[in-house]
N, C-alpha and C positions, 0 to 999 in steps of 0.2 A: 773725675778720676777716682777710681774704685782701688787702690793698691797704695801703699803704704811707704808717701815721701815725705820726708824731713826738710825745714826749711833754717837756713844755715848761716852766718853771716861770719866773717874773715874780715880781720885786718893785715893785709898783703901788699908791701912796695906802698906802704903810707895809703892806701886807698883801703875803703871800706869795699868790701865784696859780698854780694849775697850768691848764695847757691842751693842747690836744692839736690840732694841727694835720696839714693835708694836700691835695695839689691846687697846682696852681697857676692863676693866672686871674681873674676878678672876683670880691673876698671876699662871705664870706656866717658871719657869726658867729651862733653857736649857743647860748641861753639856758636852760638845764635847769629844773625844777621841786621840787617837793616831794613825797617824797624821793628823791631821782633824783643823779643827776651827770652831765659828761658823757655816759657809757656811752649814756643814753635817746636821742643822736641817732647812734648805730651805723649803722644803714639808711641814713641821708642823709648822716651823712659819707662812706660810699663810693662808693653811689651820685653824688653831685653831685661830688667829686670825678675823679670817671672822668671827667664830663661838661663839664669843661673849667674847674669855678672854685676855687677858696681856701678852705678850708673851716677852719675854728678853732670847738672848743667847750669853754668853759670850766666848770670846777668852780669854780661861782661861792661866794664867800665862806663860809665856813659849815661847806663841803662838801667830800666826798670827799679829796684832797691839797691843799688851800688852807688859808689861814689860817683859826681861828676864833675871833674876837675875843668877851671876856666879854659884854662892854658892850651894852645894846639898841640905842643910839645905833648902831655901829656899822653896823646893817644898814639905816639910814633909804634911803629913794631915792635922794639926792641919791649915797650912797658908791656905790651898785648903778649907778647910772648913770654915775658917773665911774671904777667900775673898768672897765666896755665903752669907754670914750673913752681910757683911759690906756692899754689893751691896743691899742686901734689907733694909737695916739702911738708906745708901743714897736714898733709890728710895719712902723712906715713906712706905715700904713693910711690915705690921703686921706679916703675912702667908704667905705663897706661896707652891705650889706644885712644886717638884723638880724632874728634869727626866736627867739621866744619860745616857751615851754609851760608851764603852770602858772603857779607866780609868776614864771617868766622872761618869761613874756607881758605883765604891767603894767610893770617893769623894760624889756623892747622898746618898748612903745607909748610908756615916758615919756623911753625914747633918742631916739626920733625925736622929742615934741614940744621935749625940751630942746634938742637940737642938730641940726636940720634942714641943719646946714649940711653934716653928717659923714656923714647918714645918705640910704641911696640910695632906701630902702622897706623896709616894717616890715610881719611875719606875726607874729602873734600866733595861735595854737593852744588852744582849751578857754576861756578865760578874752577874751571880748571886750573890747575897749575903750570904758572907760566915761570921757567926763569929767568932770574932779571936782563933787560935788556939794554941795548948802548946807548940810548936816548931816555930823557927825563920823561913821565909818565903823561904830565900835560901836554907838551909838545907832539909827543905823538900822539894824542886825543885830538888837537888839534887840527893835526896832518890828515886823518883818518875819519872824524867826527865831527869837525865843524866844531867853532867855537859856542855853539850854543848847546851843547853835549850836556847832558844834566851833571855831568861829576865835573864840568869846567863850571857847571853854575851853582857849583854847591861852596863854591871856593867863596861867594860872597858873601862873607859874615854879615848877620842880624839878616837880611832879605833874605836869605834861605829859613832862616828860623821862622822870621813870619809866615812863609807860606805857610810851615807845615801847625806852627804853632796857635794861629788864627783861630781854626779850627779841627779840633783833633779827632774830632769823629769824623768827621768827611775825608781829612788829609788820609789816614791811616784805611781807611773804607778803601779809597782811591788806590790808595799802594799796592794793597793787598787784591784787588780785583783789578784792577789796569794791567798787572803783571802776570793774570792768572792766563788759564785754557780757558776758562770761562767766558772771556773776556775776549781773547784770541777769537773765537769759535764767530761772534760777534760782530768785531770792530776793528779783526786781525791784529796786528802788534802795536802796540807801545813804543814808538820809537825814542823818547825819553829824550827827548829834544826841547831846549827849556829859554825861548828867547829872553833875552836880560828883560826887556821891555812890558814883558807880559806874567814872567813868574813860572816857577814849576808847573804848576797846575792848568796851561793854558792849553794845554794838547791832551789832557788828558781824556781816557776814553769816561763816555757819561755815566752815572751810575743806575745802577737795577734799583729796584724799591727795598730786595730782599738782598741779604750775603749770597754766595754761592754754598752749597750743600756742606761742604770741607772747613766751612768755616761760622760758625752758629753767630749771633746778635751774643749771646755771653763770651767767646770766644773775643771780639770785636771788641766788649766792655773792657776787658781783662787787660788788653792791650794798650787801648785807649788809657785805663786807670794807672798803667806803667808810665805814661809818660806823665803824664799831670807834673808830678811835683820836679822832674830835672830838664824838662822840656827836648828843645831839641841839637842845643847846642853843644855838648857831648859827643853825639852821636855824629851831626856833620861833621865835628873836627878831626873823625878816622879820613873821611877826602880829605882835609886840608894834609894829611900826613902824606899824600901821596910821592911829592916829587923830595922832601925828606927823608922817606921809606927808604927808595932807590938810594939814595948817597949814604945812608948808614948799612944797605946792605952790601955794598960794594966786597968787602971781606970774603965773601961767599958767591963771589960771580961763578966761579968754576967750578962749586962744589953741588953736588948730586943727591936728591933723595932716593937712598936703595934701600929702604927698608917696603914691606909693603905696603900697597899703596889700593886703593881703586876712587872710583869717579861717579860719578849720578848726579843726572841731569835732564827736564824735562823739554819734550823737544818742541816747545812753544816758549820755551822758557827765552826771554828779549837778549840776558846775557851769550846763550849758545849761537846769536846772530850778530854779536857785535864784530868788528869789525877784525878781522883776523882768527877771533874764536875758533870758526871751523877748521882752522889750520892747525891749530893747537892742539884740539882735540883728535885731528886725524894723527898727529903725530905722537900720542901723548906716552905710546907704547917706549919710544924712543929715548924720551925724557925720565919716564919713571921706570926704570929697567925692575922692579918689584912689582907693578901692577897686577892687580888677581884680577878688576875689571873694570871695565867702561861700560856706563849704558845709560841709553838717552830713551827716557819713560814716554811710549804713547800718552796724548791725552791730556797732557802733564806741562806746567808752565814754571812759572820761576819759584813757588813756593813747596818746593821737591818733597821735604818730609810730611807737609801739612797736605798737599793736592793727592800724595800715594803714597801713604804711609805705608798702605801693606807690602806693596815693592819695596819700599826703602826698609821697613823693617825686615822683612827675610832677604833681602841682600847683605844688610847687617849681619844679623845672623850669620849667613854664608861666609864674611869676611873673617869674624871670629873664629868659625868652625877654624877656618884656612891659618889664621895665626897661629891656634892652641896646636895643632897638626904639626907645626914647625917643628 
């Protein structure tokens, strides 16, 4: 990285937070996924910082140099969404535009509908926005997925950690190309189906000798070197939050994100196939009456900003133009 970021550490809601900031200009905060840190919006933090705005992406709880708290409780939405609010309280942040990937994407969609006040417009990446629905989130995984669904098998404490914690270069290797186009192109999809009996890792597609192009052996290191020290049980404890999510977000069944909004998503990407997804996304005009756009990347698989940054970066772009215009 050629351009000129700051590395930043916050104590927010009793947890330690690292961030990494750059730019100056209209902010735009950055929400990482699973398993990712920071580092996965490299491409857009430079790029959009060249281009005149404030750029901040956090290793959000769990992860990489931030806190990782035991407790499942700690990763409920409510902490997820008041550490992006506490981060913009310490940084002098009136507004800011919020953009998700992975699980950073529900964590974005549910910044904006909690606090509309703070929040200027919300992009959510791979993971559309769904609102909440009449049924607990397992049960219908179950209905729909089969109990052997990878997010019903993430629910088993320490056996998930082992899989991934075993071996972290292979685990993270696997993640990151199992769920790519690359991979796709190959061995077709990833169905992410995870018998108890056998472990995450029993279906998984086999690996290449080398990374795919989009993602270099240092990239790879970088990632790997994030988890070392808080391993992985942080990070699984966002699924354990699932079907507590739902009951704490009860308050907000009926209420609507109108600010604006768009969506990107690659169309190999294994989330854009789960089960109902496509309904989601066909309807999505419906649900986000602010929407500037939807669009599902050629080529393109579940790691959106890292497999097309240049799309994701001038669509960005686009969306900003679209705000400031307001």
């Amino acid at each position: 990285m050629n351009f000129n970021i700051s590395h930043n550490r916050a104590t927010i809601n009793g947890q330690s937070i690292h961030y990494v900031e750059a730019g100056e200009g209209y902010p735009i905060i950055f929400l990482h996924g699973f398993p990712e840190s920071w580092y996965s919006w490299r491409y857009q933090l430079e790029f959009l910082s060249e281009r005149g705005f404030r750029v901040i992406a956090l290793d959000q709880r769990g992860y990489g140099g931030s806190s990782a708290p035991k407790d499942i409780d700690a990763y409920n939405i409510l902490h997820l969404v008041g550490d992006v609010i506490a981060l913009m309280d310490l940084r002098s942040l009136e507004k800011a535009v919020v953009v998700g990937h992975d699980w950073g994407a529900p964590v974005a969609w549910s910044t904006a509908l909690f606090r509309p006040d703070r929040i200027a417009g919300v992009v959510g990446l791979s993971v559309p926005y769904r609102p909440r629905g009449s049924f607990q989130p397992t049960v219908r995984m179950r209905e729909l997925s089969g109990e052997d669904f990878y997010q019903l098998y993430f629910q088993l404490e320490g056996r998930a950690e082992a899989d991934f914690e075993g071996d972290l270069s292979t685990s993270i290797f696997s993640m990151f190309y199992g769920n790519s186009a690359d991979s796709f192109a190959v061995n077709g999809p990833w169905k992410m189906h995870s018998p108890a009996d056998r472990g995450f890792f029993a279906e998984a597609p086999p690996l290449p000798k080398e990374p795919p192009k989009w993602l270099s052996e240092k990239d790879l290191a970088i990632y790997v070197e994030a988890f070392r020290g808080n391993g992985f049980r942080g990070p699984l404890n966002w699924y354990r939050n699932l079907d507590r999510n739902w009951e704490l977000t009860e308050p907000w069944s009926r209420a609507r994100i109108t600010l604006p909004s768009m969506y990107l998503a690659g169309k190999v990407d294994p989330v854009v196939h789960f089960p109902g997804a496509d309904a989601m996304i066909a309807k999505m005009d419906g649900v986000l009456p602010g929407l500037f756009r939807a669009k599902l990347i050629d080529d393109c698989g579940h790691w959106t900003q890292q497999e097309a940054p240049e799309i994701v970066n001038q669509s960005l772009l686009d969306f900003m133009n679209h705000i400031m215009a307001l």
